[in-house]
C-alpha positions as CSV (number, residue, x, y, z in Angstrom):
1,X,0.0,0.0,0.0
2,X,2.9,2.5,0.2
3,X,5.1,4.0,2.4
4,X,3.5,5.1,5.7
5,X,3.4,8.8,5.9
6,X,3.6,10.7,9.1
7,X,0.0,11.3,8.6
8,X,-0.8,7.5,9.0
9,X,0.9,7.3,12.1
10,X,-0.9,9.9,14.0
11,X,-3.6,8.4,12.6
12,X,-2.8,5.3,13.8
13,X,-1.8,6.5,17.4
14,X,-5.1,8.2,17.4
15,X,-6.7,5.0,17.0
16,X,-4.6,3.4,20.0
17,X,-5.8,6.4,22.2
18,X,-9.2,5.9,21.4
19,X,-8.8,2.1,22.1
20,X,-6.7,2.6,25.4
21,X,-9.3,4.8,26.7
22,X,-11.2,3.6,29.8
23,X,-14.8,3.3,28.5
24,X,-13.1,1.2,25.2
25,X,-11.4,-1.0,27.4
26,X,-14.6,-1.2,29.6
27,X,-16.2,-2.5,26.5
28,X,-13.6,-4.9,24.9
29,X,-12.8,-6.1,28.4
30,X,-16.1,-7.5,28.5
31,X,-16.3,-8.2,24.8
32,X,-13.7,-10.8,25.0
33,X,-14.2,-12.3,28.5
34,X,-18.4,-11.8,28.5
35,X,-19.8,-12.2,25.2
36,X,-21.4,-15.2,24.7
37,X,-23.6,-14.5,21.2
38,X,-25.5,-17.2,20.1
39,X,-28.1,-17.1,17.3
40,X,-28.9,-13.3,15.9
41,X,-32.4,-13.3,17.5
42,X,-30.6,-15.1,21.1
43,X,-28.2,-11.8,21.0
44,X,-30.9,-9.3,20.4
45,X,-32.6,-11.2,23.6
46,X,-30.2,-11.2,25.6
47,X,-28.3,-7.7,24.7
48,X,-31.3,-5.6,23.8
49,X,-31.0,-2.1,22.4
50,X,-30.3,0.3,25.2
51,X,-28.6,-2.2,27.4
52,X,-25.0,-1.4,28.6
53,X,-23.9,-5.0,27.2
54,X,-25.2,-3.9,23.6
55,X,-23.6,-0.4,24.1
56,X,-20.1,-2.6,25.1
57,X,-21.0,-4.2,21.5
58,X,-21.7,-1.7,19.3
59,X,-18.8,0.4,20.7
60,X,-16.0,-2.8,20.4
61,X,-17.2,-3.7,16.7
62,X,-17.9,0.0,15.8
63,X,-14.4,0.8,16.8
64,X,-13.3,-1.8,14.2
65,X,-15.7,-0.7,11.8
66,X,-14.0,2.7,11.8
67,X,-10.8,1.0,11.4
68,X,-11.4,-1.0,8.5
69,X,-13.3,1.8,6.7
70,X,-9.9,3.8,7.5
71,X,-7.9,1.1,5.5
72,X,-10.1,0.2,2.7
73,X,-10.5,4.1,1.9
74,X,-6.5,4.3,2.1
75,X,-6.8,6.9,4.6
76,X,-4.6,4.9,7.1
77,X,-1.6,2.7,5.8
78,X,-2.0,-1.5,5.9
79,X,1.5,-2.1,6.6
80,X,1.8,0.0,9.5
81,X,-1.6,-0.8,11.0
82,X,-0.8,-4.6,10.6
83,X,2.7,-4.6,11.6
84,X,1.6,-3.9,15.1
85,X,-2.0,-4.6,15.4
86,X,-2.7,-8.5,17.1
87,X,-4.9,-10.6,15.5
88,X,-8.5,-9.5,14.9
89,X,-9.6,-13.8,14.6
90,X,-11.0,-13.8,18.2
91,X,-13.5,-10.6,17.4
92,X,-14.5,-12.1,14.5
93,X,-15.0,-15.6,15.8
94,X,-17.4,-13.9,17.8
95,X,-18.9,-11.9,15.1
96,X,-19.3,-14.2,12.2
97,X,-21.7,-16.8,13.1
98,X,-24.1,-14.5,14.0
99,X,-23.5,-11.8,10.9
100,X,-25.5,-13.3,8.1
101,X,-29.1,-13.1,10.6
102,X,-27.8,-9.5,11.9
103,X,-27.3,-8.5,8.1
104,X,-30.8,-9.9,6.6
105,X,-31.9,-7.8,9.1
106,X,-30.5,-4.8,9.6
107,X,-28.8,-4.4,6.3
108,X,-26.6,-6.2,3.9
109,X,-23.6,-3.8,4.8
110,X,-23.8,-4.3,8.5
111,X,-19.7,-4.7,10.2
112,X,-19.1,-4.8,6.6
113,X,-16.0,-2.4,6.9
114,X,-14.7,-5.0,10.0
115,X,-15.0,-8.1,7.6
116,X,-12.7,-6.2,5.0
117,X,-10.3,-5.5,7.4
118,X,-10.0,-8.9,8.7
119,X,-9.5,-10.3,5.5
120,X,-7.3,-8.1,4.6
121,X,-5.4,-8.6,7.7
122,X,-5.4,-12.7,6.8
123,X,-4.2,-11.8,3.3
124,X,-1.6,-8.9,4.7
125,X,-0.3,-12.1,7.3
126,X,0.3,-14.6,4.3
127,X,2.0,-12.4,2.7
128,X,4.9,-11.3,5.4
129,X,6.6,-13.1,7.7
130,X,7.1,-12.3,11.1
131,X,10.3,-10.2,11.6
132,X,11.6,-12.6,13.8
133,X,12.1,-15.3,10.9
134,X,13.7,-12.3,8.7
135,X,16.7,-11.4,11.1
């Protein structure tokens, strides 16, 4: 995708900011040790609009939503996100079972920005090799 600029990288430590901040870490906290989704209509029963545990939801995969849209725009550099970001696999173990129902609902572009990124993040992995291996 290029060089990184210096641009990307504020960008970028924008992003870990926003993702270090208390009420983010409040919601991926209990994103990754909490969430237990099941079927679509099971998660709309048992996080309902307006609950915190919904808010906790939309605010982890709207975080990564943002993210992706960043990338697939090209407003934030690939290489440098991926060089340092961890693996996205358990948010979207948790996501993708669950997506197709959510999306004939709510719309056929629902997280659609997070799935990009993780696949580009999959493709991005095959294509490097860790640094490690390199020296």
């Amino acid at each position: 995708m290029g060089i990184p600029t210096h641009e990307d990288a504020r960008a970028l430590l924008d992003l870990v900011r926003m993702r270090q901040a208390a009420p983010h870490q409040e919601a991926e906290t209990w994103f990754m040790r909490d969430f237990r989704p099941g079927a679509w209509e099971d998660l709309s029963r048992h996080y309902p609009p307006g609950s915190t545990e919904r808010a906790h939801l939309e605010a982890v995969l709207g975080y990564w939503e943002l993210v992706g849209a960043l990338v697939d725009n090209g407003l934030l550099n690939e290489d440098l996100l991926f060089d340092v970001l961890p693996s996205l696999e358990p948010i979207w173990e948790r996501v993708a079972p669950w997506l197709p129902a959510a999306r004939a609902e709510l719309g056929s572009d629902l997280w659609e920005n997070l799935e990009i990124l993780v696949t580009q993040q999959r493709h991005w992995k095959q294509l490097h090799r860790p640094k490690a291996t390199r020296l």
